[in-house]
N, C-alpha and C positions, 0 to 999 in steps of 0.2 A: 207337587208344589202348591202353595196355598194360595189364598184367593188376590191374597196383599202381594203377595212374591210373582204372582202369577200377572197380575195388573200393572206394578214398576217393570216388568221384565216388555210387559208390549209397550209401555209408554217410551220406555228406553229405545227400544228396536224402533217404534214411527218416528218419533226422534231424530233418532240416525238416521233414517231414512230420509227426511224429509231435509236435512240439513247438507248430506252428502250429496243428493240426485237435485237439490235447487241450485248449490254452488254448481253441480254439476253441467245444469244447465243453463245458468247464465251465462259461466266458462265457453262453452259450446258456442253460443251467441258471438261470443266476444271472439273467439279464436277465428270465424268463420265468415262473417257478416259484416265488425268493424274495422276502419283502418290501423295499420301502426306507425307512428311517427310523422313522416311526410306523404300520409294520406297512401301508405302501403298497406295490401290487401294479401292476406298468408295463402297462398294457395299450394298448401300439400296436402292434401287428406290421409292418403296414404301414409305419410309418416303420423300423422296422429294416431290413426289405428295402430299400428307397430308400437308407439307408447303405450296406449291404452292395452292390446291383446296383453304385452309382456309383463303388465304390472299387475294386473288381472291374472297371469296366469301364477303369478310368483303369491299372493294372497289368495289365493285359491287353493295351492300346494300346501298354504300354510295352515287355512279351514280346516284342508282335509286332514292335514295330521294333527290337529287339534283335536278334533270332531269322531275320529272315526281311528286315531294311532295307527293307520295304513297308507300305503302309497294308492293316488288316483289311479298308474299304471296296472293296478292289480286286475282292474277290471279286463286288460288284453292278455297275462298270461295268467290266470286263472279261472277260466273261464271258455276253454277249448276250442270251438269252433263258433260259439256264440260272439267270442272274442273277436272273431276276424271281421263277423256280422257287424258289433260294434262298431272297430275301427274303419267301415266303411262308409258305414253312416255318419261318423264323427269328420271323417274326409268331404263327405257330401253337404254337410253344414256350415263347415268352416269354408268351403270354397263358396259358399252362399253369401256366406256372412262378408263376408271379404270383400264381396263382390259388391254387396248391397250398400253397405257404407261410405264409401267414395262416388258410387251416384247419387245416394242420397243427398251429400251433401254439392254437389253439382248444380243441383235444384236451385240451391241457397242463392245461385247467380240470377236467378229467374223469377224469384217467390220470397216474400216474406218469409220471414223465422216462425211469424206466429201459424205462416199457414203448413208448413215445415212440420212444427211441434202438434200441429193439433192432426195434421194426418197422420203423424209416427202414436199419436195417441188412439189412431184404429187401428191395428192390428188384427182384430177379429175377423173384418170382412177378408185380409189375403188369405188370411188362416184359416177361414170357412170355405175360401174359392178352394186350394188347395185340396184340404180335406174332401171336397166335396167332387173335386176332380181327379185323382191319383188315388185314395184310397176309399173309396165311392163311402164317403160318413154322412148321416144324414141329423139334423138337427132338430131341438125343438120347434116350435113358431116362433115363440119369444126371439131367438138369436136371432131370424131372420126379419125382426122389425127392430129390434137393435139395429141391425147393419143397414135395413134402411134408413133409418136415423142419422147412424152415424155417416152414411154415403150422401146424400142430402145435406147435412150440414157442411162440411168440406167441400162440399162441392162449392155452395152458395158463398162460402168465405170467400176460397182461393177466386172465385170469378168476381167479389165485390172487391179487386181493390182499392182503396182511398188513393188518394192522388199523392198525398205526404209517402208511400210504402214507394215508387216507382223512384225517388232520390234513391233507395239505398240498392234497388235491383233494378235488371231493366227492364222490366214489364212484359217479359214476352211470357206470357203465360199457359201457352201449348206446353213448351220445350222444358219446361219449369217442371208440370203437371207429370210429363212422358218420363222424365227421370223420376219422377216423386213415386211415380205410379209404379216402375220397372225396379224401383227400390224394393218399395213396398210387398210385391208379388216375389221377391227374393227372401224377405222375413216372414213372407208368408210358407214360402218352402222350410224354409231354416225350423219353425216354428213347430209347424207339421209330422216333419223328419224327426224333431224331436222328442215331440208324443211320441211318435211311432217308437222311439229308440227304449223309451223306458218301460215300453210293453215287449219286449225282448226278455225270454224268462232266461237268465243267469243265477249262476253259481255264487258268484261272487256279487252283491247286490253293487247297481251303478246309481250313485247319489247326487243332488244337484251340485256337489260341492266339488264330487269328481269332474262332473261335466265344465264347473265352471276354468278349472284348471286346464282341462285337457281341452278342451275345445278353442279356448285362449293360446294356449300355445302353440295349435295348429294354427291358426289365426296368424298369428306370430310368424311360424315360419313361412307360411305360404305368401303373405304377403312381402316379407323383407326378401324372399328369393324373388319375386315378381319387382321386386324394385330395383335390384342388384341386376337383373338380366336385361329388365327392358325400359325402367325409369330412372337411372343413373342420375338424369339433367333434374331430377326433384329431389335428391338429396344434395345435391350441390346449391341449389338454389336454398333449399330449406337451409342448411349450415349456414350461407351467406346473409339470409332475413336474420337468423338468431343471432348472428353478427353484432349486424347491425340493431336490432330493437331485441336484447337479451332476457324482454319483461316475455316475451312470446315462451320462449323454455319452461320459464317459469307457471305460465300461462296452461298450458299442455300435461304437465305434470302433476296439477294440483287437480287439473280436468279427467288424467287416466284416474288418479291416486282415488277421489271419489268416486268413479263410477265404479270401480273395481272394490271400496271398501262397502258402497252401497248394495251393492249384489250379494254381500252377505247378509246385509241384514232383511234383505227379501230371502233367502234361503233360509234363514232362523227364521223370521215370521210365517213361512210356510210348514218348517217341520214341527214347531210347539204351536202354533191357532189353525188358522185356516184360509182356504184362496179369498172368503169373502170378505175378510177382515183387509189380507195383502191388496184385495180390488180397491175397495173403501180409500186405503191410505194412498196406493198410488194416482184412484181418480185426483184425489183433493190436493197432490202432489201436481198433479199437472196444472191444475186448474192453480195454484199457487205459483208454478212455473212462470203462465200464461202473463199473470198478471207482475210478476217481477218485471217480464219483457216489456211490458207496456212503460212500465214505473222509468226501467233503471234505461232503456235505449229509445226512448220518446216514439213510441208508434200509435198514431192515432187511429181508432178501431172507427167505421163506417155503422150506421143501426142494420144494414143486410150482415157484417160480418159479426154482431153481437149474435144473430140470428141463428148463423152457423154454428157461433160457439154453443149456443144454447143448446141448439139438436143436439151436438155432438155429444158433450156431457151430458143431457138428459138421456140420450139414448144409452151411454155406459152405466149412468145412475140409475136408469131400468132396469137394467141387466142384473146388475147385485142386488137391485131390491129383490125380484124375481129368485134370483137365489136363495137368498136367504129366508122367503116364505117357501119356498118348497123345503129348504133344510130345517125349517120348522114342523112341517108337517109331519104326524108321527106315521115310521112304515107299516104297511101292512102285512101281517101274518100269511 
């Protein structure tokens, strides 16, 4: 591809990216944080993720036969015994993932959104804990001053905050933290599990676009059996809010519909450039997030929790820089 085809084709993809995971995350904001109508507050998580896995998994099905003219399931029967490897791992993910999501947003009752957004914007330190406990992986230094960075800043946020953040939650900031945190070390597994999974030498090669499919509609089943057996009273309740305030459906949908069309366009920015290009647009993605939050739901930041923010994205904006000078440097013979 040439240089002009090659350069619209990233601007296209950050684009989409940036368009699809902002709405995404305002949405989010909005589904979870603010009231509807008569100062009603949505409380199913669970069924959001059930929207989200199933539309995620139905545009993922649709990647891969674009992408690749094969079914995702190729990779469990063609593929022998590594196959079963797979789908065990892919069981161990999705019950992660499943898991993680609904405390995550648990937190939401306890903690700002911003302080919410800006710890799901660490990821590295569960993901280094993990690695670095279950399959003994050992890191540069740089990561491990990233993440002090990153743990530091988060920290200093969530404990600074403003007096305006305690209207919209109620300030207990242990029980806020302990879900954020038990969230956190579950995408730190998922993550993990992950790498692990594509280091799995198969037959049949397994692609982000399979993962994104199959692992969505584990997602998908696992949680709508978990609702059906033992949360019956949150799909009734949830039917009766969308009742009543019908903008909430609406709401949910627009919210799976982008996170699920964004996820492709980080699968395309990873198979034609590179992680450090996908780093770059998602930091500045968040940090454009961040700042939507403040704009569009009035939260006023404290100068300790400016502070926070700074680490945090300095300490991520290190990290790529550090990359990208070592993927400068030429290898040695």
């Amino acid at each position: 591809m040439k240089k002009e085809g090659l350069a619209l084709s990233l601007a296209i993809c950050v684009l989409g990216l940036y368009s699809t995971f902002l709405t995404w995350s305002v949405l989010q904001e909005r589904i979870n944080t603010t009231p509807y109508g008569d100062n009603e507050y949505f409380r199913a998580p669970l069924i959001i993720n059930i929207v989200q896995a199933f539309l995620a998994s139905i545009v993922g099905l649709f990647y891969t036969a674009v992408t690749s003219k094969s079914s995702p399931f190729d990779v469990f029967t063609q593929n022998g015994k590594q196959g079963w490897q797979v789908f065990k791992s892919l069981v161990l993910i999705s019950i992660c993932s499943s898991v993680a999501s609904p405390i995550g947003y648990k937190s939401l009752a306890h903690l700002d959104y911003l302080a919410y957004l800006l710890a799901k914007s660490c990821k590295l330190i569960p993901v280094m804990l993990v690695h670095f406990i279950l399959y003994k992986t050992r890191f540069p230094m740089f990561k491990y001053i990233v993440a002090l960075l990153v743990t530091l800043g988060v920290t200093i946020f969530t404990l600074a905050h403003s007096k305006e953040s305690r209207k919209v939650n109620d300030g207990n900031t242990a029980l806020g933290l302990a879900y954020l945190i038990g969230s956190m070390l579950l995408d730190g597994l998922t993550n993990s599990t992950q790498d692990q999974l594509f280091k799995i030498l198969l037959k049949r090669k397994f692609t982000g676009a399979n993962l994104m499919c199959v692992l969505n509609l584990f997602i998908f089943v696992l949680t709508t059996a978990y609702l059906v057996l033992f949360q019956k009273s949150e799909i009734s309740e949830a039917y009766q809010f969308i009742q009543r305030y019908p903008q909430l459906l609406y709401d949910i949908v627009i919210f799976a519909g982008c996170g699920a069309i964004g996820q492709v366009f980080i699968f395309i920015i990873l198979e034609h450039f590179d992680s450090i290009v996908l780093i770059t647009a998602t930091v500045t993605r968040k940090m454009l997030s961040m700042m939507l939050s403040v704009v569009l739901f009035g939260h006023h930041l404290n100068i300790k929790q400016w502070i926070g923010v700074v680490l945090v994205f300095g300490g991520i904006g290190f990290e790529a820089f550090t990359k990208f000078q070592q993927k400068k440097k030429p290898k040695s013979d």
